[in-house]
FITI-15066 format. One record per residue (C-alpha): residue in three letters; residue number from 1; x negated, y, z. Coordinates in Angstrom, 1 decimal. Example, Ala and Ser with C-alpha at 12.3 -4.5 7.8 and 13.67 -1.06 7.14 Angstrom:
# FITI-15066
<pt residuo="Ala" num="1" u="-12.3" v="-4.5" w="7.8"/>
<pt residuo="Ser" num="2" u="-13.7" v="-1.1" w="7.1"/>
END
This chain:
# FITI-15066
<pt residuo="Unk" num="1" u="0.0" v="0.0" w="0.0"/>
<pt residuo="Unk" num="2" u="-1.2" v="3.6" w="-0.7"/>
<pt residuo="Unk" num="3" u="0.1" v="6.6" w="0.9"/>
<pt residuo="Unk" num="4" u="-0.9" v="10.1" w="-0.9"/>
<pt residuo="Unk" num="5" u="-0.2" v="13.2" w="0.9"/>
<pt residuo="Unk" num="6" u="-0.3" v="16.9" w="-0.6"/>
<pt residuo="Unk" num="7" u="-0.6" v="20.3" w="1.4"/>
<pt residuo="Unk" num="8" u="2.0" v="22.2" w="1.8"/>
<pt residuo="Unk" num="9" u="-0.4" v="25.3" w="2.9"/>
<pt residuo="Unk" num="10" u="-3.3" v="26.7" w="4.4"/>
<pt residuo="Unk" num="11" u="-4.4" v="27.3" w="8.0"/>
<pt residuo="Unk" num="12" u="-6.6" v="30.2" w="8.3"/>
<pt residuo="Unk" num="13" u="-9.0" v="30.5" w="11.2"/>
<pt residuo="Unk" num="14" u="-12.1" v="32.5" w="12.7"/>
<pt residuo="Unk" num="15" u="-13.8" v="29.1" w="12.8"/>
<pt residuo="Unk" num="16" u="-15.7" v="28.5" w="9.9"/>
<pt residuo="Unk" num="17" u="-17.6" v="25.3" w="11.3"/>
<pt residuo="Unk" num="18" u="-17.0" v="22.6" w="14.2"/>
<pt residuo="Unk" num="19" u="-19.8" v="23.9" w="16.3"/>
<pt residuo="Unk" num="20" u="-18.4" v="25.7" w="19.3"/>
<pt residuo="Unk" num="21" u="-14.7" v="25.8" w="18.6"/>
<pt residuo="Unk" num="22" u="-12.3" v="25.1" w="20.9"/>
<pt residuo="Unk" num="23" u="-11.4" v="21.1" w="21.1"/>
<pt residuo="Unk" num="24" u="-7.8" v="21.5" w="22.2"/>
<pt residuo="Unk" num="25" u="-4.9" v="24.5" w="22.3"/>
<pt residuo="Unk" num="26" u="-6.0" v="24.8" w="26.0"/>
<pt residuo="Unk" num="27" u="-9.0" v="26.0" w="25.2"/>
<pt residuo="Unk" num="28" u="-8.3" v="27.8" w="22.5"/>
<pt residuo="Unk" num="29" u="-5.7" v="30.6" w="24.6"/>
<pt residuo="Unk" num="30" u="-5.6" v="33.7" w="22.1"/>
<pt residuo="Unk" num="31" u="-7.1" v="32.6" w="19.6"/>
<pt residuo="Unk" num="32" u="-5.3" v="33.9" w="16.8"/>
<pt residuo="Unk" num="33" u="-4.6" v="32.5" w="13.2"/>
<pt residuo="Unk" num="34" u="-2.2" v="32.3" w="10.1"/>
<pt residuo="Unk" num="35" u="-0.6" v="29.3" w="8.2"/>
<pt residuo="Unk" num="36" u="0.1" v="30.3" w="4.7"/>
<pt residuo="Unk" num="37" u="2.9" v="28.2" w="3.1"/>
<pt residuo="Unk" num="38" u="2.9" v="27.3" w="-0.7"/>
<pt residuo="Unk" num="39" u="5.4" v="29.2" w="-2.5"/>
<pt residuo="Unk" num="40" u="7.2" v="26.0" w="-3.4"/>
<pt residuo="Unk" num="41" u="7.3" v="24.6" w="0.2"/>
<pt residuo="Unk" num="42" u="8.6" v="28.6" w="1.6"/>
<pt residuo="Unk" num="43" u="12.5" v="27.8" w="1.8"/>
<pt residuo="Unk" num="44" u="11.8" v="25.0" w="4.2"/>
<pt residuo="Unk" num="45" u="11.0" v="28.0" w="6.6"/>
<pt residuo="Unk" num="46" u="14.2" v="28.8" w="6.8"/>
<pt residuo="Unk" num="47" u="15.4" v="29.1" w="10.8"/>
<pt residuo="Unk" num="48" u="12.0" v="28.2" w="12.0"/>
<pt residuo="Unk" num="49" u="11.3" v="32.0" w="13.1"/>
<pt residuo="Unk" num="50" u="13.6" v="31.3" w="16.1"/>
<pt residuo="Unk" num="51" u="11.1" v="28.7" w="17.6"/>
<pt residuo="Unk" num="52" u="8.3" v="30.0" w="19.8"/>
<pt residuo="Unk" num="53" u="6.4" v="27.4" w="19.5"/>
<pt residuo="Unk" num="54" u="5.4" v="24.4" w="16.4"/>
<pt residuo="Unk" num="55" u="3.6" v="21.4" w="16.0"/>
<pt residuo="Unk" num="56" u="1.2" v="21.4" w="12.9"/>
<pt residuo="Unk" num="57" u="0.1" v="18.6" w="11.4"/>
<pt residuo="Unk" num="58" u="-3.1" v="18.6" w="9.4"/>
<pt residuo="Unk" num="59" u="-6.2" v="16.9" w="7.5"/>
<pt residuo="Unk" num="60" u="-9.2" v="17.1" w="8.8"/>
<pt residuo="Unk" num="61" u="-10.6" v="18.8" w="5.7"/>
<pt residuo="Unk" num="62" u="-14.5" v="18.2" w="6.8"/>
<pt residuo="Unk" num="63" u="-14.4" v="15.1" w="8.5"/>
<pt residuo="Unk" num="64" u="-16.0" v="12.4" w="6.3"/>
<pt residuo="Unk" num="65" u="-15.6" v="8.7" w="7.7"/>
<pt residuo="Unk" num="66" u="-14.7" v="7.1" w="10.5"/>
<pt residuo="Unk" num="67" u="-15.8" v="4.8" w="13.9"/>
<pt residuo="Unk" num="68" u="-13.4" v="2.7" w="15.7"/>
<pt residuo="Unk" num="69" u="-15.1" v="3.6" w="18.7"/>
<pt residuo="Unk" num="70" u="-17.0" v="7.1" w="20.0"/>
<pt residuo="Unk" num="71" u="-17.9" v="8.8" w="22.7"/>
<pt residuo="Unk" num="72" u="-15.3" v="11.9" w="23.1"/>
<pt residuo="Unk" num="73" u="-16.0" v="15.5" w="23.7"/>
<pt residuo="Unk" num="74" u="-14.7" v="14.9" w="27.7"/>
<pt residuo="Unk" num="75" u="-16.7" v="12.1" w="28.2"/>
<pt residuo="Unk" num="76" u="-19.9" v="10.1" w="28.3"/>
<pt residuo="Unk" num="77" u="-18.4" v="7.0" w="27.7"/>
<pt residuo="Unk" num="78" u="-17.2" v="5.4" w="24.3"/>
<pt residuo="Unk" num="79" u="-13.6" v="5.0" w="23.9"/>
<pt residuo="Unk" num="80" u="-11.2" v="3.6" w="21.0"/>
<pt residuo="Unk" num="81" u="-10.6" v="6.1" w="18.5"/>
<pt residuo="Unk" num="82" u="-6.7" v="5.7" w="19.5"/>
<pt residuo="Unk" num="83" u="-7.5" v="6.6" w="23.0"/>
<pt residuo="Unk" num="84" u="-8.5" v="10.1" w="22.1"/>
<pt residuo="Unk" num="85" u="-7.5" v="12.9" w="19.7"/>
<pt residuo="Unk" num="86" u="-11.1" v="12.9" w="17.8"/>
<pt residuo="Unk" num="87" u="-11.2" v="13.7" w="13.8"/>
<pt residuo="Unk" num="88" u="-13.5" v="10.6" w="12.9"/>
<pt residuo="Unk" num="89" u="-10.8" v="8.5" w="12.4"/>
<pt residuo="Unk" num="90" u="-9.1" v="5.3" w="9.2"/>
<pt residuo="Unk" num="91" u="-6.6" v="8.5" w="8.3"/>
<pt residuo="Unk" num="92" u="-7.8" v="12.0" w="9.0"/>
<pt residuo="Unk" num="93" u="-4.7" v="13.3" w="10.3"/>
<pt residuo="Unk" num="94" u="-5.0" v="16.1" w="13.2"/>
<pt residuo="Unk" num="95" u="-1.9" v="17.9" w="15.1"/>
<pt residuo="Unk" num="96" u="-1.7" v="20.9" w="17.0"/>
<pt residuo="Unk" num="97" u="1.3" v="22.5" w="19.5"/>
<pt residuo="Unk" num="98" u="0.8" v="26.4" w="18.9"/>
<pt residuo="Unk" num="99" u="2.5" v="29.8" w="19.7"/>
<pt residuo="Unk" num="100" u="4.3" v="30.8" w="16.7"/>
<pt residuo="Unk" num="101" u="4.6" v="34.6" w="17.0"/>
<pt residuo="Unk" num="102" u="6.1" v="35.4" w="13.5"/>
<pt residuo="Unk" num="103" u="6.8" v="34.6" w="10.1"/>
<pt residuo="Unk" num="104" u="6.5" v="37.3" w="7.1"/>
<pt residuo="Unk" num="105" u="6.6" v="36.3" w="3.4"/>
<pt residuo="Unk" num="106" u="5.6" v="32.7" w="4.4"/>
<pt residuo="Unk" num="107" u="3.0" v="33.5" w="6.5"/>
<pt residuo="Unk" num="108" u="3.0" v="32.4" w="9.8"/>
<pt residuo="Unk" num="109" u="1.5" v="34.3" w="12.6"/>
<pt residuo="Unk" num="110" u="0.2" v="32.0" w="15.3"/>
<pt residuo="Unk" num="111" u="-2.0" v="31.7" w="18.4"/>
<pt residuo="Unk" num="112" u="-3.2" v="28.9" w="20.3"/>
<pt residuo="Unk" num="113" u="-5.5" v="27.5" w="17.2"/>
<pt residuo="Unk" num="114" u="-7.9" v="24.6" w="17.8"/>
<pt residuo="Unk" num="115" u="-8.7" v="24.0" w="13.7"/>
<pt residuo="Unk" num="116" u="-11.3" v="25.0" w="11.5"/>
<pt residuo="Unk" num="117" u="-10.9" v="27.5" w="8.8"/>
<pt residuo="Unk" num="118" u="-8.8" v="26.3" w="5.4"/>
<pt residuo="Unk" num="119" u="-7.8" v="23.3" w="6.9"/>
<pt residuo="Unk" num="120" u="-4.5" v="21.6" w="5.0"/>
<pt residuo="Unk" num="121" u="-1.1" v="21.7" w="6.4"/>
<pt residuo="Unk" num="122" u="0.7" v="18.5" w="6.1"/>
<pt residuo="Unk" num="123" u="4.0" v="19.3" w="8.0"/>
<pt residuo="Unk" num="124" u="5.6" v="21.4" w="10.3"/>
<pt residuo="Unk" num="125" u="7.6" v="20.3" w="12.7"/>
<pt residuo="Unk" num="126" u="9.6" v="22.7" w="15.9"/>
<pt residuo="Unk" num="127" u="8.3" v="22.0" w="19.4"/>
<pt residuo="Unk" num="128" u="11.5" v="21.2" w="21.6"/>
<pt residuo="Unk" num="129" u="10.8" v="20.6" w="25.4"/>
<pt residuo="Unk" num="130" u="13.9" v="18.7" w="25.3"/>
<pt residuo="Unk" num="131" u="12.6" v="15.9" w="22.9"/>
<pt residuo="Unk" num="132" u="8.9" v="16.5" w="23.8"/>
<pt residuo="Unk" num="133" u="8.7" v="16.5" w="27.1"/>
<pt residuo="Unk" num="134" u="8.3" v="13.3" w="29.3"/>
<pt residuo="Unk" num="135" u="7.8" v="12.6" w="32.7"/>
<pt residuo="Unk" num="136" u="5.8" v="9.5" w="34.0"/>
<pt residuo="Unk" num="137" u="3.5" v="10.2" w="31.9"/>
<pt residuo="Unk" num="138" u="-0.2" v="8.0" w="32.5"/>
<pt residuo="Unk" num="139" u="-3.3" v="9.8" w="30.7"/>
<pt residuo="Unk" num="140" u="-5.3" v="6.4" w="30.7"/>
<pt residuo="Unk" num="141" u="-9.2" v="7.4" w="31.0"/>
<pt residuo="Unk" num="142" u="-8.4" v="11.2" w="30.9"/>
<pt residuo="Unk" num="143" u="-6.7" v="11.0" w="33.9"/>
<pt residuo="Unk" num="144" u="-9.9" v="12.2" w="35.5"/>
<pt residuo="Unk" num="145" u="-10.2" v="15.2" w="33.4"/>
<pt residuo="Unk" num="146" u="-9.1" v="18.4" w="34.8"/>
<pt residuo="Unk" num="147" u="-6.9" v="21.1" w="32.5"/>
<pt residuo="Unk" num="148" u="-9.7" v="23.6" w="33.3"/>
<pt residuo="Unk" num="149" u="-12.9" v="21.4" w="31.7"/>
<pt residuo="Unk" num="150" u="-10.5" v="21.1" w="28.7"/>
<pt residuo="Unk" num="151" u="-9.9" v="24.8" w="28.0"/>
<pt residuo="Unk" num="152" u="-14.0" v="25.7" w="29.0"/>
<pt residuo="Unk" num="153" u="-15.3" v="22.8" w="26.5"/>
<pt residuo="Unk" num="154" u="-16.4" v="23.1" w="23.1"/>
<pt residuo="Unk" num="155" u="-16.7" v="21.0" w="20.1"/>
<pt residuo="Unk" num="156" u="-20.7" v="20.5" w="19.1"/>
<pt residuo="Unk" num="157" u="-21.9" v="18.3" w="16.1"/>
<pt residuo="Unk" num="158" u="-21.2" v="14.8" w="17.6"/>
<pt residuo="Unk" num="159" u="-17.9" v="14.1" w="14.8"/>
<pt residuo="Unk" num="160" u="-20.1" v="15.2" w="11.5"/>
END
């Protein structure tokens, strides 16, 4: 079976390579970017301007293979791939939950961005805390992990 996937825009970013850019929305508070939607995709943002926030889903554009297992950004131990949100892995696929602040001629206006520059939009879905949120939730090894390391640590060379 082969799945093909097309873009349906471009995010826009101030970082222009891996090396010190945030490695979650935590950490990446403020930080301030734009998602350009293809002409042919722009009627499908119809009512999406009444969401605050969305979940992107993306191709990570510059990540070229994969490993089954690494060693993640919040620890010193390998992991599965599947245990972690790294962009080394069998289908490139990234997502983000981000501040949407506004939409103007199919350009959205968002914060919160954890992605390098020109990286492809796949899809665009609206964050709902009523069908996202979940309670009992177990983090497996990132349990040990505190919100605060999250939003101070930054990417580095390791997923090349």
């Amino acid at each position: 079976m082969k799945i093909e996937y097309s873009p349906i825009g471009i995010i826009r970013t101030p970082f222009t390579k891996p090396e010190g850019m945030p490695i979650q929305p935590t950490g990446a508070k403020g930080i301030s970017g734009t998602v350009t939607i293809f002409e042919e995709f722009r009627t499908g943002l119809k009512d999406l301007d009444g969401f605050s926030h969305i979940i992107l889903l993306y191709y990570f554009h510059r990540s070229n293979g994969y490993k089954l297992e690494i060693v993640p950004f919040l620890d010193d131990k390998p992991h599965g791939v599947f245990s972690t949100r790294a962009p080394k892995r069998p289908n490139a696929i990234g997502l983000s939950v981000v501040k949407l602040n506004k939409i103007e001629n199919g350009i959205l206006d968002i914060e919160n961005i954890d992605v390098l520059d020109e990286t492809p939009v796949l899809d665009i879905k609206p964050y709902v805390p009523d069908f996202d949120e979940q309670t009992s939730v177990r983090t497996g090894w990132m349990q040990n992990v505190q919100k605060k390391t999250v939003a101070k640590k930054k990417s580095d060379i390791r997923f090349k």
